[in-house]
N, C-alpha and C positions, 0 to 999 in steps of 0.2 A: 353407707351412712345416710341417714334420713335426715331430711330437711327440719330445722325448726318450724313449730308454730310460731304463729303470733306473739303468744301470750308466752313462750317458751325464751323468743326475745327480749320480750318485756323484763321477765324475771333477770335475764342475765345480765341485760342494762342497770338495772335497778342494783345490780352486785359490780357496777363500774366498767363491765366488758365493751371494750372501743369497737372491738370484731364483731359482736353482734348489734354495737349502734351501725356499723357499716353496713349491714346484711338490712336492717332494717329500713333505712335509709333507700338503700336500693329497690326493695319490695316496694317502697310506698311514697318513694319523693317528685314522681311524676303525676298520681294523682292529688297528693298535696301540691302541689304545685297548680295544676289545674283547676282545682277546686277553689284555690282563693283567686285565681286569673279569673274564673266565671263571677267573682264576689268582685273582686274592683276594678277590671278593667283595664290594669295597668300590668307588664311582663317583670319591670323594678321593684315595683312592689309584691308584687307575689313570690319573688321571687327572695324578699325580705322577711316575708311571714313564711315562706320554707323552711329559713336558719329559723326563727322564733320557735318554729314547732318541733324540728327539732332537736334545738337548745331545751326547750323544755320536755319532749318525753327522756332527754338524757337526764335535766334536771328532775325528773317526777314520775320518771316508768316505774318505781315503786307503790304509786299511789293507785295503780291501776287496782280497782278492786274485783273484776271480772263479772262484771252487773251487767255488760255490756260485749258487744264485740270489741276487737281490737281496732278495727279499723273506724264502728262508730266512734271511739271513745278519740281515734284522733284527727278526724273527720268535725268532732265536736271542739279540738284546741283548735284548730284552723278555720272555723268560723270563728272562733271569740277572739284570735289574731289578728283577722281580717278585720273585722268590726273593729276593734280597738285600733286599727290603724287609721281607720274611715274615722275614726273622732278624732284622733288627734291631727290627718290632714285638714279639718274643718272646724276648729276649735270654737271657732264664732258662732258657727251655728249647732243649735239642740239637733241629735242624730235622727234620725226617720227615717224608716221605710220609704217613702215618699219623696226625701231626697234622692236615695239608690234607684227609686225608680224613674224620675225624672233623670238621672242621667243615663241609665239603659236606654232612654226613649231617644235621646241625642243620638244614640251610634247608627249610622245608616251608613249601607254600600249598594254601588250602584252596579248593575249586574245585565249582562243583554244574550241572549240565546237560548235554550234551554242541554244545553250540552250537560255530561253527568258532575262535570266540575262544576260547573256554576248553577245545580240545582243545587251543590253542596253549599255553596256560598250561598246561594239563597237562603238557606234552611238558615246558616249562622246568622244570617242578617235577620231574619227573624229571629231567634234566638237570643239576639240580640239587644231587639226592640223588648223583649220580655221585660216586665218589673224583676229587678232584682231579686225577692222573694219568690216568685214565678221561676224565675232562670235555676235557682240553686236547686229546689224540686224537682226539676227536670233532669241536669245535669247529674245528679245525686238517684234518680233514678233509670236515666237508661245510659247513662256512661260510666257508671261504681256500680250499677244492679244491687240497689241497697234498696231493700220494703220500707213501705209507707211506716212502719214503726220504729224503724232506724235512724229515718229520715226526720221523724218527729224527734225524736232523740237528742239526734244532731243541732237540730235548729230550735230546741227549746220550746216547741211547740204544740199543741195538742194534734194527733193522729186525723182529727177530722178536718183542721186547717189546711192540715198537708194534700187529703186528699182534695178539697175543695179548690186550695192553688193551683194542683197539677190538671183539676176540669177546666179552671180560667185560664193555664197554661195552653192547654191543646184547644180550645176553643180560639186565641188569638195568633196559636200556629197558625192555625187551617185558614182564619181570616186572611192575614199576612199574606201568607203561599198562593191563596187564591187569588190575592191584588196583584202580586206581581205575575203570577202566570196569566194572569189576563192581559195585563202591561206587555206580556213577551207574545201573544198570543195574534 
């Protein structure tokens, strides 16, 4: 017996099947899960926008109209989860960019050797430091292996912001990495 597609799950959730929301669940709730961990920061919360997304591709895997891949189309519920969560933990203040990025810039770890474990932590601690917008490009590109047009997709954004994010991304890797390997050096 061959394995469903994507889209082959979709259809059979969208016809109520619990079997194939489990199957689908399993394919994809560790990188949903991930993916809104890189967006806010927090393992409770992510782990909240999990159930939301997949409450709703149960409530709405009908709606899929195959414009998209399956995993952009819910890669794109899991940013507007995320974000909708980030408003309503903030309700005082108007959402920005620039909030998410100033709290990226808060997370620091401190790291001493250069052993292959704590060049890893290094790397996250940069990673880290990324603006929010920075980090999700990144993450969405070399941890999902999703193209810069999936990724615009994703994030509601045009194709050349994306790739413009990911040159200011790797540009304040390299900075980063280099501060602290001089630091260990």
């Amino acid at each position: 017996m061959t394995e469903a597609t994507d889209e082959q799950l979709l259809q059979r959730i969208a016809g109520g099947d619990q079997a194939a929301l489990r199957v689908f669940y399993e394919r994809f709730h560790g990188a949903v899960y991930q993916f809104s961990l890189r967006t806010l920061n927090n393992a409770a919360d992510a782990a909240d926008v999990l159930n939301l997304v997949m409450l709703e591709v149960w409530q709405k895997a009908g709606s899929f109209a195959g414009q998209s891949q399956v995993r952009t189309w819910l890669f794109s519920i899991t940013r507007n989860k995320s974000v909708d969560l980030l408003r309503r933990k903030r309700p005082s203040e108007p959402f920005d960019e620039a909030v998410l990025e100033a709290d990226a810039e808060d997370h620091c770890e401190h790291f001493a050797g250069l052993q292959l474990k704590q060049q890893g932590a290094q790397v996250r601690h940069c990673l880290d430091k990324l603006k929010d917008s920075h980090r999700q490009v990144v993450y969405l590109t070399f941890f999902e292996d999703m193209a810069y047009p999936d990724i615009a997709e994703v994030m509601s954004i045009p194709l050349g912001t994306v790739k413009t994010r990911m040159l200011h991304a790797k540009q304040q890797l390299l900075q980063c990495l280099g501060r602290l390997l001089r630091m260990d050096a």
